[in-house]
N, CA, C and O atoms as a DFTB+ gen file, in Angstrom:
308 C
 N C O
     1  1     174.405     -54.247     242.301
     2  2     175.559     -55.104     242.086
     3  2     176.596     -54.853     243.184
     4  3     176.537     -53.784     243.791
     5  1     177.712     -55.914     243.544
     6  2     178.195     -55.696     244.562
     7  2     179.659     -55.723     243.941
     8  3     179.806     -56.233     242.830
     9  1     180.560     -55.280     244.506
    10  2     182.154     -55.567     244.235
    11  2     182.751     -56.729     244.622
    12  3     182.405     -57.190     245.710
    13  1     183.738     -57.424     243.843
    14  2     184.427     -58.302     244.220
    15  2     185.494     -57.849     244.812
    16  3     186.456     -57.190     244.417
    17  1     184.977     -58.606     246.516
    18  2     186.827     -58.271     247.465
    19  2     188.040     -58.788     246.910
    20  3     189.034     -58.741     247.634
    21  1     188.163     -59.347     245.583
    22  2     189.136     -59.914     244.931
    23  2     189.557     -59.059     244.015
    24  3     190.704     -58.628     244.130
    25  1     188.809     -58.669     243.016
    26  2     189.421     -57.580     241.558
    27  2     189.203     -56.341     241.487
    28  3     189.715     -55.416     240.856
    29  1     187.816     -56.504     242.709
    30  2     186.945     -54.954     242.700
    31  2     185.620     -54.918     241.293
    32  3     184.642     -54.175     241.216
    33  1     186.040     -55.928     240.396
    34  2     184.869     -56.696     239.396
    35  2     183.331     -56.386     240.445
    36  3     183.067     -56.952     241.506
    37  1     182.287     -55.043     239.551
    38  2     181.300     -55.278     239.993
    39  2     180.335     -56.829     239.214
    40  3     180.522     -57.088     238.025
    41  1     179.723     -57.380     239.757
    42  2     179.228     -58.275     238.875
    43  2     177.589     -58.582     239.945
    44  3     177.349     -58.375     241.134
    45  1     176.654     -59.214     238.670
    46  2     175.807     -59.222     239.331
    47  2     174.977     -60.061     239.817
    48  3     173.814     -59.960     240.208
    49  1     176.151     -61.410     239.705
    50  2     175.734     -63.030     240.398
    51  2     176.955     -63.406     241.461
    52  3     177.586     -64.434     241.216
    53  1     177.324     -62.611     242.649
    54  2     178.263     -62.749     243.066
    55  2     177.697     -63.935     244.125
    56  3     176.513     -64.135     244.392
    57  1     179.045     -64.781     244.738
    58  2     178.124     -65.338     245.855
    59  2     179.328     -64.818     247.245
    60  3     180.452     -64.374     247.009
    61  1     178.942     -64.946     248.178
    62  2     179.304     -63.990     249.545
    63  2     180.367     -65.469     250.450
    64  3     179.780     -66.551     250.467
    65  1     181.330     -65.444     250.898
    66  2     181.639     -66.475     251.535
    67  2     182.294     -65.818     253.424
    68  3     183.385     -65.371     253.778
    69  1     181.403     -65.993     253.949
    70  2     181.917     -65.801     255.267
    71  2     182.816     -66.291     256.610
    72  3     182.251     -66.875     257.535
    73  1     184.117     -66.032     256.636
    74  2     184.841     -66.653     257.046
    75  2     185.935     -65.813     258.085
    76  3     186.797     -64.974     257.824
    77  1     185.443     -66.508     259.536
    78  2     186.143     -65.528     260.605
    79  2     185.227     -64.580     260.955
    80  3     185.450     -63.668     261.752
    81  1     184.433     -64.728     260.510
    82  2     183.336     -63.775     261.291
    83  2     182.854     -62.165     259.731
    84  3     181.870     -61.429     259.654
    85  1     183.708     -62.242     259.115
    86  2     183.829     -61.478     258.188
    87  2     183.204     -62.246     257.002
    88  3     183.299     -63.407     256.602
    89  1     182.599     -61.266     256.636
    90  2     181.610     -61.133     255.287
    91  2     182.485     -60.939     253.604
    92  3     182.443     -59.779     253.194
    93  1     183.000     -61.640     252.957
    94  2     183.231     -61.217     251.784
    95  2     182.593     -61.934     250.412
    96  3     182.239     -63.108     250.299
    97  1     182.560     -61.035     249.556
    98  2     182.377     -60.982     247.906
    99  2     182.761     -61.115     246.804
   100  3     183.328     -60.224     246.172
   101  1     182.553     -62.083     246.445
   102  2     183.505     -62.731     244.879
   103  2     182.727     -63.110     243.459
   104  3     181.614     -63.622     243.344
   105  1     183.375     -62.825     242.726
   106  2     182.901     -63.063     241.202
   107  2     182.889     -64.114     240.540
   108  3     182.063     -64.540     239.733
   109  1     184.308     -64.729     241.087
   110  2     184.779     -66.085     240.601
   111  2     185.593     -66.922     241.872
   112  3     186.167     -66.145     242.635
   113  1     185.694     -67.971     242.124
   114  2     186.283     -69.137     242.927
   115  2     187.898     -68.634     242.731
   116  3     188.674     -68.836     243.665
   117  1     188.378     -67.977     241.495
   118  2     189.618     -67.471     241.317
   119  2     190.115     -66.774     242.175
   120  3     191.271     -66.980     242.543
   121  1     189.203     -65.584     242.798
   122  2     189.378     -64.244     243.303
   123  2     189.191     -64.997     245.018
   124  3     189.785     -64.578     246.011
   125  1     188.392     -65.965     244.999
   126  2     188.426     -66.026     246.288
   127  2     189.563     -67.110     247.090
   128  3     189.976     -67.018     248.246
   129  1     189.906     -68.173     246.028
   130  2     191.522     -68.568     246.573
   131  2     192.251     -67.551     246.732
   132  3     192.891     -67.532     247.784
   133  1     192.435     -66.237     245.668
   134  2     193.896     -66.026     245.435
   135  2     193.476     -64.982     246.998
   136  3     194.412     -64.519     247.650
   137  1     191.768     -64.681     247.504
   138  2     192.142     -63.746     248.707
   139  2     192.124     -64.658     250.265
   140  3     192.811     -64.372     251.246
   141  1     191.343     -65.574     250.181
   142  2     190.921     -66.249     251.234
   143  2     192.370     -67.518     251.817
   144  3     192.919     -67.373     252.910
   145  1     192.748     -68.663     250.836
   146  2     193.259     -69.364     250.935
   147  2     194.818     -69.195     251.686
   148  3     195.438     -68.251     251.195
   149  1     195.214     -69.582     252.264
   150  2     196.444     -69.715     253.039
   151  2     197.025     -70.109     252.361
   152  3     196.728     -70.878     251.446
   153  1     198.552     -69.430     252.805
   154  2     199.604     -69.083     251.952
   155  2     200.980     -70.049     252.618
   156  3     201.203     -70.050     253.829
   157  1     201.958     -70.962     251.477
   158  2     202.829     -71.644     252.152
   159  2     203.954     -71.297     252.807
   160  3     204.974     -71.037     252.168
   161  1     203.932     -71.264     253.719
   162  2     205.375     -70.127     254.263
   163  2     206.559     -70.401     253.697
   164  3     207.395     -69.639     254.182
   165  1     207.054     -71.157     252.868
   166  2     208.152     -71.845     251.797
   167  2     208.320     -70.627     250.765
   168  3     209.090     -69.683     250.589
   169  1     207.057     -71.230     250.126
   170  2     206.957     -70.653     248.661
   171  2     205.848     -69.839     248.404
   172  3     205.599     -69.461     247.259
   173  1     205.409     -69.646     249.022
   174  2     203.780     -68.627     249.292
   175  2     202.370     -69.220     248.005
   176  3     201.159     -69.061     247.848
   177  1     203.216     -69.756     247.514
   178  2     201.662     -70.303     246.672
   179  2     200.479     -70.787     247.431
   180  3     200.547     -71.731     248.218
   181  1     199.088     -69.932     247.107
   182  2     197.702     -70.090     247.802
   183  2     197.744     -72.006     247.901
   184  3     198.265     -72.621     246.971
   185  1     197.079     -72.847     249.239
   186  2     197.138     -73.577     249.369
   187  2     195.865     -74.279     249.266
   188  3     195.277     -74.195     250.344
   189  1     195.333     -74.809     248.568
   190  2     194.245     -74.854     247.968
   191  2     193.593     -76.203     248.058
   192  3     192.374     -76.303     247.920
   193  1     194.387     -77.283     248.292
   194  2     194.714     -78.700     248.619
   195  2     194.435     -78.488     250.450
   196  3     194.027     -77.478     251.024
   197  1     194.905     -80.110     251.171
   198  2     194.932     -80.179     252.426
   199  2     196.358     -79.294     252.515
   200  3     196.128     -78.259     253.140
   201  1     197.113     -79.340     252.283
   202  2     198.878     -79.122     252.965
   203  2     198.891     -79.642     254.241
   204  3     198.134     -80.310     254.946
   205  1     200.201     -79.032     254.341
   206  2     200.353     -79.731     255.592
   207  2     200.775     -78.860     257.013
   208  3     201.177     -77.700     256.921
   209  1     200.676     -79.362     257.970
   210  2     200.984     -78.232     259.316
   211  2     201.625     -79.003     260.083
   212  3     201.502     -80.227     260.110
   213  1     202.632     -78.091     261.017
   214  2     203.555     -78.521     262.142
   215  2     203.785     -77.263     262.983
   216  3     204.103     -76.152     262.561
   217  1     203.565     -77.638     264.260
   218  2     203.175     -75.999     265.357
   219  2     202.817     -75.124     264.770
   220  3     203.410     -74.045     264.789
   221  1     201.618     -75.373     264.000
   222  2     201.139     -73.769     263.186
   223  2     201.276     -73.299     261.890
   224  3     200.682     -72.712     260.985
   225  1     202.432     -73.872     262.234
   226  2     202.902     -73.128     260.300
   227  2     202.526     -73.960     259.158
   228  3     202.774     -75.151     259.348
   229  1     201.992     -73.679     258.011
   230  2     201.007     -74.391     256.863
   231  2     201.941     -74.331     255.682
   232  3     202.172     -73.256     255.127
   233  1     202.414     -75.321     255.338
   234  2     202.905     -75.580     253.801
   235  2     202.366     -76.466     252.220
   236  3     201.838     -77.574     252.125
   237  1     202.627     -75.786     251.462
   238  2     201.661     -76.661     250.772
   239  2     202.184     -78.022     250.018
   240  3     201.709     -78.503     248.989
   241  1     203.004     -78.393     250.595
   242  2     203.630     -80.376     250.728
   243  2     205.078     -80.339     251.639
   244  3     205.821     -79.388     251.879
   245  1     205.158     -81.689     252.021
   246  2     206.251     -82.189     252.681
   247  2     207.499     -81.489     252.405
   248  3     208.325     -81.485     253.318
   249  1     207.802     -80.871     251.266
   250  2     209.018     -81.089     250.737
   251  2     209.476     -79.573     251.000
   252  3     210.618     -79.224     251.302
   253  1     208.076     -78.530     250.778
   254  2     208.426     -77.512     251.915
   255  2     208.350     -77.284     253.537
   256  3     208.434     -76.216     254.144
   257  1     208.218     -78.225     253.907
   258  2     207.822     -78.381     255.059
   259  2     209.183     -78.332     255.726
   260  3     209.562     -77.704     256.715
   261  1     209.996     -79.412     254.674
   262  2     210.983     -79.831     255.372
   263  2     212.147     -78.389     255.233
   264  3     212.753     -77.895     256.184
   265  1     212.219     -77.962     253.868
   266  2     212.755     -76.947     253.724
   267  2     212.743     -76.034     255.107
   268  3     213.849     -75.854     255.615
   269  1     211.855     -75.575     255.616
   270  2     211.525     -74.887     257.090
   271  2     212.178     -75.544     258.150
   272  3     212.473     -74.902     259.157
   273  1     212.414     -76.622     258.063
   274  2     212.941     -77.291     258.996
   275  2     211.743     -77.927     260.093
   276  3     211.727     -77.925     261.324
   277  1     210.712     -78.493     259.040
   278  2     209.728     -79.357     260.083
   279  2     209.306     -80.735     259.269
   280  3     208.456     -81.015     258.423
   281  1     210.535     -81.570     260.099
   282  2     210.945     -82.729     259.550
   283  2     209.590     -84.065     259.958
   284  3     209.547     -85.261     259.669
   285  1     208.842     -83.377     260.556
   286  2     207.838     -84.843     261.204
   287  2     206.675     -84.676     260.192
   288  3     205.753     -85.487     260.266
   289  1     206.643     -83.931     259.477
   290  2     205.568     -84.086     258.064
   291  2     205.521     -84.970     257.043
   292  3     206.591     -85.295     256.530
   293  1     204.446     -85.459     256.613
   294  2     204.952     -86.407     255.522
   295  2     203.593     -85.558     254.551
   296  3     202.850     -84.720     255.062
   297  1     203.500     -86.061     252.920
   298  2     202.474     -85.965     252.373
   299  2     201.557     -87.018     252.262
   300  3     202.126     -88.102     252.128
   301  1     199.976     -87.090     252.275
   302  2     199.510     -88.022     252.144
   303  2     199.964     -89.017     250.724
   304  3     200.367     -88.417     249.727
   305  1     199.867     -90.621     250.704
   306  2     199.829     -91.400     249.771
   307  2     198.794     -91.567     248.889
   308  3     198.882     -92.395     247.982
């Protein structure tokens, strides 16, 4: 059985998601948003959706976007 890079949960149907060149291990889709998924520089909630980006920086809607002061974002309709 392997550990989850998320809870440390050994379990023994894990599936492996490789990303960046790095190898990790999860139990549940839970563990692997709350480790993998990008974070909104606003409000830090895992971004799990498209969000949105402007020179780099990733928010997870317009409305923090703008908060940051990156006014050329919109959310999709």
């Amino acid at each position: 059985m392997e550990k989850c890079d998320g809870c440390g949960n050994e379990y023994a149907r894990p599936f492996v998601v490789t990303m960046g060149g790095r190898r990790y291990v999860f139990d549940s889709f839970e563990c692997a948003i709350h480790t993998l998924a990008p974070r909104c520089e606003v409000c830090e909630i895992p971004i799990v959706g498209h969000g949105v980006e402007q020179e780099g920086s990733v928010y997870c809607c317009a409305s923090c976007a703008r908060k940051a002061g990156a006014n050329e974002v919109r959310d999709s309709a």
